[in-house]
C-alpha positions as CSV (number, residue, x, y, z in Angstrom):
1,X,-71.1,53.9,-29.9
2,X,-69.6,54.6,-33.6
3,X,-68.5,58.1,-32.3
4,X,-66.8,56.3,-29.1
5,X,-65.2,53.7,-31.0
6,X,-63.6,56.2,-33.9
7,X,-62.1,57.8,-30.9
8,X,-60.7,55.0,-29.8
9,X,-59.2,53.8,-33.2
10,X,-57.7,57.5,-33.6
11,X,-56.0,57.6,-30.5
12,X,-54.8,54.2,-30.6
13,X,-53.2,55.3,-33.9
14,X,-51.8,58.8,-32.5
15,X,-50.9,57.6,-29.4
16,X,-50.1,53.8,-29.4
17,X,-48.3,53.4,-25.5
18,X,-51.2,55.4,-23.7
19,X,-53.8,55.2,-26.3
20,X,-55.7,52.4,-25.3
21,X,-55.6,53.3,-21.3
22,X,-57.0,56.6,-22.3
23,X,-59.4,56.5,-25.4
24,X,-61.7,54.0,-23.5
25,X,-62.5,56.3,-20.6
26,X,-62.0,59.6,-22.8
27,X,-60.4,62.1,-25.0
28,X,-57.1,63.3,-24.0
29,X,-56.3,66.9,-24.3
30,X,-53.7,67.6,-26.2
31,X,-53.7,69.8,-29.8
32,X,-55.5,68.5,-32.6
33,X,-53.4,69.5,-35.3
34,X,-50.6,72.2,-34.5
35,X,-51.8,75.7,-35.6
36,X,-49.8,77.9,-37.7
37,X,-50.2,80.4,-34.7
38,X,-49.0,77.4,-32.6
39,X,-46.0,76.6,-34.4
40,X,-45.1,80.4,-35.3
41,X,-41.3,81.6,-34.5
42,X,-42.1,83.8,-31.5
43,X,-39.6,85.2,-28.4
44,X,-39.9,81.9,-26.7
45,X,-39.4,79.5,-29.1
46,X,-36.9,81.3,-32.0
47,X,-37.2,77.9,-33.9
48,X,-40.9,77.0,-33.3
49,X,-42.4,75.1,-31.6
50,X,-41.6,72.0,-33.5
51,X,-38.8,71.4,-34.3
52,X,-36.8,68.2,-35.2
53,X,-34.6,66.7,-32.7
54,X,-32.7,65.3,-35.4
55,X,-30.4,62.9,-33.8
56,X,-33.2,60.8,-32.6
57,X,-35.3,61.9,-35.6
58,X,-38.6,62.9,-33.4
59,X,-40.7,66.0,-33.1
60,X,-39.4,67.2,-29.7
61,X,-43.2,68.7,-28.4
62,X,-45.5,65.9,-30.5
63,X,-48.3,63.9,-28.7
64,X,-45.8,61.0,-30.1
65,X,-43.1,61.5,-28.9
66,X,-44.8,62.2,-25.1
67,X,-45.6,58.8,-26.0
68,X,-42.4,57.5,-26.5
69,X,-41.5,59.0,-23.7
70,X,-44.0,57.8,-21.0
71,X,-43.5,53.7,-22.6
72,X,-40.2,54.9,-21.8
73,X,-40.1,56.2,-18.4
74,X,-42.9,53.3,-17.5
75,X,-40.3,50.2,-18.8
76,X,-37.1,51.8,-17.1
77,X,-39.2,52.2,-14.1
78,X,-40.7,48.9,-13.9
79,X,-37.4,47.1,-14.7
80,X,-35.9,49.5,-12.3
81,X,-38.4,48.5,-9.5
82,X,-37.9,44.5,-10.2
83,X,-34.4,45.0,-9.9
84,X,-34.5,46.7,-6.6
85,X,-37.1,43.9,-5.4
86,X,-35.2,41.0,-6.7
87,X,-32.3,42.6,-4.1
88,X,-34.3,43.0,-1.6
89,X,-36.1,39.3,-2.1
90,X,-39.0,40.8,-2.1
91,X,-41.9,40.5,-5.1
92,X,-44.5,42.6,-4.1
93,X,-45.6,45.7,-6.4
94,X,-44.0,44.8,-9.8
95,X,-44.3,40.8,-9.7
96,X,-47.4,40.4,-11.2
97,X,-48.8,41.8,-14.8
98,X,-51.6,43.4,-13.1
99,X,-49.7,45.7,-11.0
100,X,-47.5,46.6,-14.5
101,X,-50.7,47.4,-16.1
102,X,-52.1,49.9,-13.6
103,X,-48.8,51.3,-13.5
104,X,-49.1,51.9,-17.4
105,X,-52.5,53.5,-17.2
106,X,-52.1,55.7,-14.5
107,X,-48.9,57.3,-16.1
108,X,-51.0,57.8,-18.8
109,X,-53.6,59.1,-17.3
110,X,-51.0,61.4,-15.6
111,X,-49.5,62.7,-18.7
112,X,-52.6,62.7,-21.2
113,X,-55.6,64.1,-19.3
114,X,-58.9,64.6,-20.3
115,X,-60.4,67.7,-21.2
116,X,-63.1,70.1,-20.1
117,X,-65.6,71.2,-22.1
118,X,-63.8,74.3,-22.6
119,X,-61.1,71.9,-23.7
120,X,-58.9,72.8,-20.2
121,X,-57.4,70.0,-18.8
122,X,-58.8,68.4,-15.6
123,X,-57.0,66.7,-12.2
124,X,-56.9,62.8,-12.2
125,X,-59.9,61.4,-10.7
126,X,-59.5,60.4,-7.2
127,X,-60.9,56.8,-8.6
128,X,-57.8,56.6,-10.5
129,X,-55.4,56.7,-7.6
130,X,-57.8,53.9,-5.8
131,X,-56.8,51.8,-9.2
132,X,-52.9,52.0,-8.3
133,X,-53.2,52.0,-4.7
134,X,-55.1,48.8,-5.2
135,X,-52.8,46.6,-7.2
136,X,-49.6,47.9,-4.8
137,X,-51.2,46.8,-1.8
C-alpha cells in the first residue's frame, strides 16, 4: 500500500489534470526522466526533442504540458457540448458532474495509458468504455 500510494502522490504531482484518474488504477507510460539519448539533436528533431515553446513558456513534448493539454481539450469540449445542448434544450450528457467526470477520466485514460511489463503501452480496457457509455446514456 506505501508503494501504491507514493505512486499516486508522484503522479498527482507530475501530472495534476489526469493524475488522479490514472495513478489509482495504475502507472501511466510515459518517460521517466528524458534520456540524453532521448533529447539528443538527431535528423528528426534538429533542436531536440525538448525544446521551449517559448511564447507560452512550456516544454512542447513534456508529460505536463500533455496535461495542459488534455484539461484543455476536456473544458473546451465540455463547455462546447453544454452550449450545443442549451440550443437544442436538451441536458442530457454534460448536465450533471458525473457525466463531466467520466469524460475527464477516460481522456486521460486515452492519452496516458498504462504500461506493459515490458513498459509498452496497452489499449484501453473495454471496462473503461462501459464507464463513459454509462454516464451518456
Amino acid at each position: 500500500l506505501d508503494a501504491i500510494e507514493a505512486a499516486r502522490v508522484r503522479w498527482t504531482a507530475d501530472i495534476p489534470f489526469c493524475g488522479p484518474h490514472v495513478a489509482s488504477y495504475y502507472q501511466p507510460c510515459v518517460p521517466a526522466l528524458p534520456t540524453e539519448a532521448w533529447t539528443s539533436i538527431d535528423a528528426n528533431f534538429p533542436h531536440g526533442r525538448l525544446i521551449s515553446d517559448d511564447e507560452r513558456g512550456l516544454d512542447v513534448h513534456s508529460i505536463r504540458s500533455k496535461d495542459r493539454w488534455v484539461e484543455e481539450t476536456v473544458a473546451s469540449t465540455i463547455q462546447a457540448r453544454i452550449e450545443l445542448e442549451k440550443g437544442q434544450g436538451d441536458y442530457h450528457y454534460f448536465r450533471n458532474k458525473d457525466c463531466q467526470e467520466a469524460y475527464a477520466r477516460y481522456t486521460c485514460w486515452m492519452n496516458f495509458p498504462r504500461c506493459s511489463e515490458f513498459s509498452e503501452s496497452l489499449p484501453m480496457c473495454q471496462s473503461g468504455d462501459i464507464v463513459i457509455s454509462a454516464h451518456a446514456t
